[in-house]
C-alpha positions in Angstrom: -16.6 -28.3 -22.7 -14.5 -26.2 -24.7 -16.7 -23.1 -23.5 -16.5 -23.7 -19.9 -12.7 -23.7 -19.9 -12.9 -20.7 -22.0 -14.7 -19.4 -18.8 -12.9 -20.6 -16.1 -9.5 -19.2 -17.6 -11.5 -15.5 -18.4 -12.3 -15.6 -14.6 -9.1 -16.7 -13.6 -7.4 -14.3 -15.5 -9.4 -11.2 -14.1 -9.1 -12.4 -10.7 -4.7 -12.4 -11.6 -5.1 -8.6 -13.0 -7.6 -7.1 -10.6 -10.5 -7.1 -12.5 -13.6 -5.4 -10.8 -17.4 -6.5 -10.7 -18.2 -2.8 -11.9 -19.9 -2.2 -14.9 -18.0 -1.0 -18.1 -14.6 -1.4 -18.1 -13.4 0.1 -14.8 -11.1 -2.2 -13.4 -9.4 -2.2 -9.6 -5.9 -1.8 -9.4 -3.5 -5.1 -8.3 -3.7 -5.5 -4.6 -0.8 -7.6 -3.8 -0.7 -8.9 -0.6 1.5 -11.1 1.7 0.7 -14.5 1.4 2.0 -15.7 4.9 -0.6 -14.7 7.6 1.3 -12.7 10.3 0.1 -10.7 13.5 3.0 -8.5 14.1 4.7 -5.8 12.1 8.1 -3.8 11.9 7.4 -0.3 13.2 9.4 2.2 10.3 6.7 4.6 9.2 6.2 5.8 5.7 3.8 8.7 4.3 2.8 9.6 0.9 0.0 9.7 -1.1 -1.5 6.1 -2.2 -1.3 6.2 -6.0 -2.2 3.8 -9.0 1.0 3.5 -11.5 0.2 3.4 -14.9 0.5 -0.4 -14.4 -2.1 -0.3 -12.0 0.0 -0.8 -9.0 -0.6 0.7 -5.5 2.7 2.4 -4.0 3.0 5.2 -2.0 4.2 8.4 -3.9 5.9 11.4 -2.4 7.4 15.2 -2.7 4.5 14.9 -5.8 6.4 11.8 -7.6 4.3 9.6 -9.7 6.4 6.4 -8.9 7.3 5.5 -4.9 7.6 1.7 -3.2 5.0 -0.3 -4.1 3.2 -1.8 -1.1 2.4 -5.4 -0.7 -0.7 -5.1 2.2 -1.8 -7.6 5.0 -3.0 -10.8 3.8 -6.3 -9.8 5.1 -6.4 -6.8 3.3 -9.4 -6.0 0.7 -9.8 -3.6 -2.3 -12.8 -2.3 -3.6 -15.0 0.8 -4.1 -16.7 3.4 -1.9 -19.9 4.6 -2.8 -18.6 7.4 -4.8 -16.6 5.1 -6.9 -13.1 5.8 -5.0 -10.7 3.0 -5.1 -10.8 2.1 -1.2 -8.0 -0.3 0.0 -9.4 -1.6 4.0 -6.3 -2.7 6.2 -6.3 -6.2 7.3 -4.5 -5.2 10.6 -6.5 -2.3 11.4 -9.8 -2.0 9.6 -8.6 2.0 8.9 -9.5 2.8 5.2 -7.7 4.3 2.3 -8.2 5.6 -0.7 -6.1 6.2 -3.5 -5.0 10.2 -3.5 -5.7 10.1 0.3 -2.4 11.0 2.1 -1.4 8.1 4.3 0.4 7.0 6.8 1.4 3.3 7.1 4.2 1.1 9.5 5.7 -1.6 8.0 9.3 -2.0 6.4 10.6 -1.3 2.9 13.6 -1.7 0.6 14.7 -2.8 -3.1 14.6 -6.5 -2.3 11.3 -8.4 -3.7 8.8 -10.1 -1.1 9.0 -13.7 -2.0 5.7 -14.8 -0.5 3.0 -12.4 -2.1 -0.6 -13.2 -4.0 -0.9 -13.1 -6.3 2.4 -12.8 -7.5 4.3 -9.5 -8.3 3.3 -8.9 -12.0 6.0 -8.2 -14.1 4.8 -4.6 -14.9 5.2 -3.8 -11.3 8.6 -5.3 -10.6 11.2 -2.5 -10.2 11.8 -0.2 -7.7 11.8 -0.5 -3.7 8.9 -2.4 -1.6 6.6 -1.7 0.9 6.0 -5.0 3.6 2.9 -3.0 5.1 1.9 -2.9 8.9 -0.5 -1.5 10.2 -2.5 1.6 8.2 -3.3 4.5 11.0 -6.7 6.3 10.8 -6.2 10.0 9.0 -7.8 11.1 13.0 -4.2 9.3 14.0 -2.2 10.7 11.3 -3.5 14.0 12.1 -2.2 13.8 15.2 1.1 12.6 14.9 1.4 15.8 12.8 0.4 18.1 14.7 2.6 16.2 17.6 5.4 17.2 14.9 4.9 20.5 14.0 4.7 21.2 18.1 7.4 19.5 18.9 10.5 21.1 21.2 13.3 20.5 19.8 15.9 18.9 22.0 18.9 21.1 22.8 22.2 19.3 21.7 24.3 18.0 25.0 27.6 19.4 25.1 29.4 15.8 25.0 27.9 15.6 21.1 29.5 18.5 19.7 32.8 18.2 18.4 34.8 21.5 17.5 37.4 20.8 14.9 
């Protein structure tokens, strides 16, 4: 009896800190995720590169810093490997796919306050620091674009009514 708890609370305990079915001891980072399933999203895009803290935390990291919001995904969001062994994160709003180092671009909202309803629950090593709610995770085909729509952009000539001469 005393073995079978023993087993239950090892498996329940890898499930809590992201363990992986690979061999050795590779583990996948924590995928935290919103617990309440929703259909919608706010619209405020972030980009960045999707890291792994040293906690083993997914945020987005940018101008080349190692820390950046951490990202709570769509509740029907999955982690796992690619073939090549890549951590892959697949969106649950879009079905797009990221990996971690892969430069992203993802809607949502963000901000220092702590998602209350997330699973599993924000571990304590990756408490601190602004959040990611995450929408919806465009394809790099769609990032590319909205890029290139940037870079070609015109920019729009200031109307005489919004300058003000002191």
């Amino acid at each position: 009896m005393i073995r079978i708890l023993s087993i239950a609370a090892a498996a329940s305990l890898a499930a809590c800190t992201g363990a992986s079915n690979v061999s050795g001891d590779e583990r996948l980072p924590v995928l935290l995720r919103n617990a309440v399933p929703v259909t919608e999203s706010r619209q405020a895009l972030i980009q960045g590169t999707l890291t792994v803290d040293a906690a083993g935390c997914l945020r987005i990291s940018r101008n080349g810093s190692s820390t950046g919001p951490l990202v709570i995904w769509h509740h029907d969001s999955t982690i796992g490997r690619s073939e090549d062994g890549r951590v892959r994160v697949t969106d649950g709003f879009t079905g797009n796919i990221a990996h971690v180092g892969d430069e992203i671009a993802l809607a949502g909202s963000g901000g220092p306050e702590a998602p209350i309803q997330v699973t599993p629950p924000v571990p304590e090593s990756c408490k601190g620091g602004d959040y990611w709610l995450a929408g919806s995770l465009m394809s790099e085909t769609q990032r590319q674009q909205m890029l290139e729509r940037d870079r070609t952009r015109v920019p729009v000539p200031a109307r005489a009514g919004d300058l003000r001469s002191d």
